[in-house]
ROSETI-739631 format. One record per residue (C-alpha): residue in three letters; x, y, z. Coordinates in steps of 0.25 Angstrom, whole numbers, plus 5000, padded with zeros to 4 digits. Example, Ala and Ser with C-alpha at 12.3 -4.5 7.8 and 13.67 -1.06 7.14 Angstrom:
2
Ala504949825031
Ser505549965029
***
This chain:
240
Unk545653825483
Unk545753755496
Unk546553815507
Unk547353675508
Unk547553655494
Unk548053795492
Unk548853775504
Unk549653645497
Unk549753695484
Unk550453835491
Unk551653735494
Unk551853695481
Unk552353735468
Unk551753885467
Unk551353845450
Unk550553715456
Unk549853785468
Unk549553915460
Unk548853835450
Unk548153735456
Unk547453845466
Unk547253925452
Unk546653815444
Unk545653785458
Unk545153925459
Unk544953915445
Unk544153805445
Unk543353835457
Unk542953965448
Unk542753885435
Unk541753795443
Unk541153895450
Unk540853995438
Unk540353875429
Unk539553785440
Unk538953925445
Unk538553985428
Unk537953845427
Unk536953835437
Unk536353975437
Unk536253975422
Unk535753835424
Unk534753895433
Unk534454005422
Unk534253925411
Unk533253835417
Unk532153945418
Unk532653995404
Unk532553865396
Unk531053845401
Unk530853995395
Unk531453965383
Unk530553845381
Unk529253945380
Unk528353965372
Unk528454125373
Unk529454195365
Unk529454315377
Unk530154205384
Unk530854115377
Unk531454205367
Unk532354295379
Unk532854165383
Unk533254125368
Unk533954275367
Unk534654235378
Unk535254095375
Unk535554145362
Unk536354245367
Unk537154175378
Unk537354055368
Unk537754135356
Unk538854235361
Unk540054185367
Unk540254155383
Unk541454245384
Unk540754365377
Unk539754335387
Unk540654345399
Unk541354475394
Unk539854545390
Unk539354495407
Unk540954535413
Unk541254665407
Unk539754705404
Unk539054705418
Unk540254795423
Unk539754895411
Unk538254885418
Unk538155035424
Unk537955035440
Unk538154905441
Unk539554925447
Unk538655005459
Unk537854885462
Unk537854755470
Unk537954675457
Unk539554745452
Unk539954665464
Unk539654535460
Unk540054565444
Unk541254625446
Unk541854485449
Unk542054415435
Unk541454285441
Unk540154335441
Unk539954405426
Unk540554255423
Unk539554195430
Unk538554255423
Unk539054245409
Unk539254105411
Unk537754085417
Unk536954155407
Unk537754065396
Unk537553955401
Unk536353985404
Unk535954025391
Unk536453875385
Unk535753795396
Unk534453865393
Unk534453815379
Unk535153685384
Unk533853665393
Unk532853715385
Unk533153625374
Unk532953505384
Unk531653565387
Unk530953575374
Unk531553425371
Unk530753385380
Unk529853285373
Unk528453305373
Unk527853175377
Unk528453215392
Unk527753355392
Unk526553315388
Unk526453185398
Unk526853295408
Unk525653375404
Unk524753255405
Unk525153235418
Unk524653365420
Unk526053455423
Unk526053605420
Unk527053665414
Unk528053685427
Unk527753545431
Unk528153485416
Unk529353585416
Unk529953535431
Unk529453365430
Unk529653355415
Unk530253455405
Unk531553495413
Unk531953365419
Unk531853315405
Unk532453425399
Unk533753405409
Unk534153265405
Unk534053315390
Unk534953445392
Unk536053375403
Unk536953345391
Unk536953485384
Unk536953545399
Unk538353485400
Unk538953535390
Unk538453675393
Unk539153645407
Unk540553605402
Unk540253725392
Unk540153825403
Unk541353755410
Unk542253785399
Unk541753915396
Unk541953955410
Unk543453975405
Unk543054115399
Unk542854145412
Unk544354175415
Unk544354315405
Unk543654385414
Unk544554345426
Unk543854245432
Unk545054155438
Unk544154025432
Unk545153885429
Unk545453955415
Unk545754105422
Unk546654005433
Unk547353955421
Unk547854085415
Unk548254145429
Unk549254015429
Unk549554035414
Unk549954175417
Unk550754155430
Unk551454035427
Unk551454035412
Unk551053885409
Unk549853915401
Unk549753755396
Unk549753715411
Unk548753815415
Unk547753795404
Unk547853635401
Unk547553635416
Unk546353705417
Unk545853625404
Unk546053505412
Unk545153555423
Unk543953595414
Unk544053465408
Unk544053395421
Unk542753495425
Unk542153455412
Unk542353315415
Unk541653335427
Unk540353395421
Unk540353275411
Unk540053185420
Unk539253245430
Unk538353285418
Unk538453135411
Unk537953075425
Unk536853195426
Unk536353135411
Unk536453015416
Unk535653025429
Unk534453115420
Unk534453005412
Unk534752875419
Unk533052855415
Unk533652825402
Unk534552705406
Unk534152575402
Unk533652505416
Unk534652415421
Unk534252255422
***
């Protein structure tokens, strides 16, 4: 929180001060852990959705094992096999890597990736093989290899058909992130129990927090309905 707010909200009621700078860093972590899953597992599943589209079962097939997987056991169970498992890994508490998995953030982080990452693979993939064929084969035509059609063609079109579903995987993700509290991750949900317990108003504590994921949810509505509209304002009737 900021050293000025902090400052004004010290010499005020001690109940409004302690949870506003609760429900800050809170969200700070909420919006850091969700932005952050996001864009790596967007980053993942790109490549993975072009693989689930071969031909090859070598390669397709471990990509389907995995997105069936992710997308058919629970998020928390997830979170609790990547928080208390990596600690269970032998010698990895003498390595580099104990000090960044020791802190729950991290084993969060990448639960929360390699779900999402899982559902966005199949969320893109499907975008991809509804490509219609008239536009691949007027790419070939035009003499485009197989890079060239993917990068001009195939995944610009496939991104204004999976915009829509995408969002829903992001307000998914941002109400999932609530879990994120049971392996104590101070996240808006983890800032609402510390204010439930200390000052016992658990209505006041949780409806709050519900009022700011609704706000954030908001939010991603309407960046994500003026990013449909922009991928496809080609579709708009010209104006006279």
């Amino acid at each position: 929180m900021p050293d000025f707010l902090a400052d004004w909200l010290n010499q005020n009621d001690i109940f409004t001060a302690t949870t506003v700078i609760h429900y800050w860093d809170g969200l700070v972590t909420t919006v850091q852990l969700v932005f952050m899953s996001l864009l790596l597992g967007l980053v993942l599943a790109l490549p993975l959705a072009i693989m689930r589209t071969a031909k090859s079962p070598y390669i397709s097939r471990p990509i389907w094992l995995y997105t069936y997987l992710f997308r058919g056991t629970p998020l928390l169970i997830q979170l609790y096999i990547i928080y208390y498992g990596i600690a269970q890994i032998e010698g990895i508490q003498d390595t580099l890597w104990w000090t960044i998995f020791r802190e729950p953030f991290y084993p969060a982080l990448l639960a929360f990736t390699l779900n999402t990452a899982a559902y966005t693979t199949e969320i893109i993939r499907g975008a991809i093989v509804a490509t219609p064929n008239g536009e691949i084969e007027a790419a070939k035509a035009y003499g485009m290899n197989w890079a060239l059609r993917m990068r001009r063609i195939v995944l610009p079109s496939a991104a204004r058909r999976a915009v829509q579903a995408y969002s829903n995987e992001v307000i998914f993700m941002l109400h999932a992130s609530a879990i994120a509290s049971v392996v104590t991750i101070v996240d808006l949900t983890g800032a609402a129990r510390n204010i439930y317990s200390r000052f016992y108003t658990p209505f006041d504590a949780f409806i709050a927090v519900a009022v700011l994921y609704m706000l954030l949810t908001f939010i991603l509505v309407y960046v994500f309905r003026r990013l449909e509209r922009h991928l496809l304002r080609h579709q708009r009737p010209l104006s006279h």
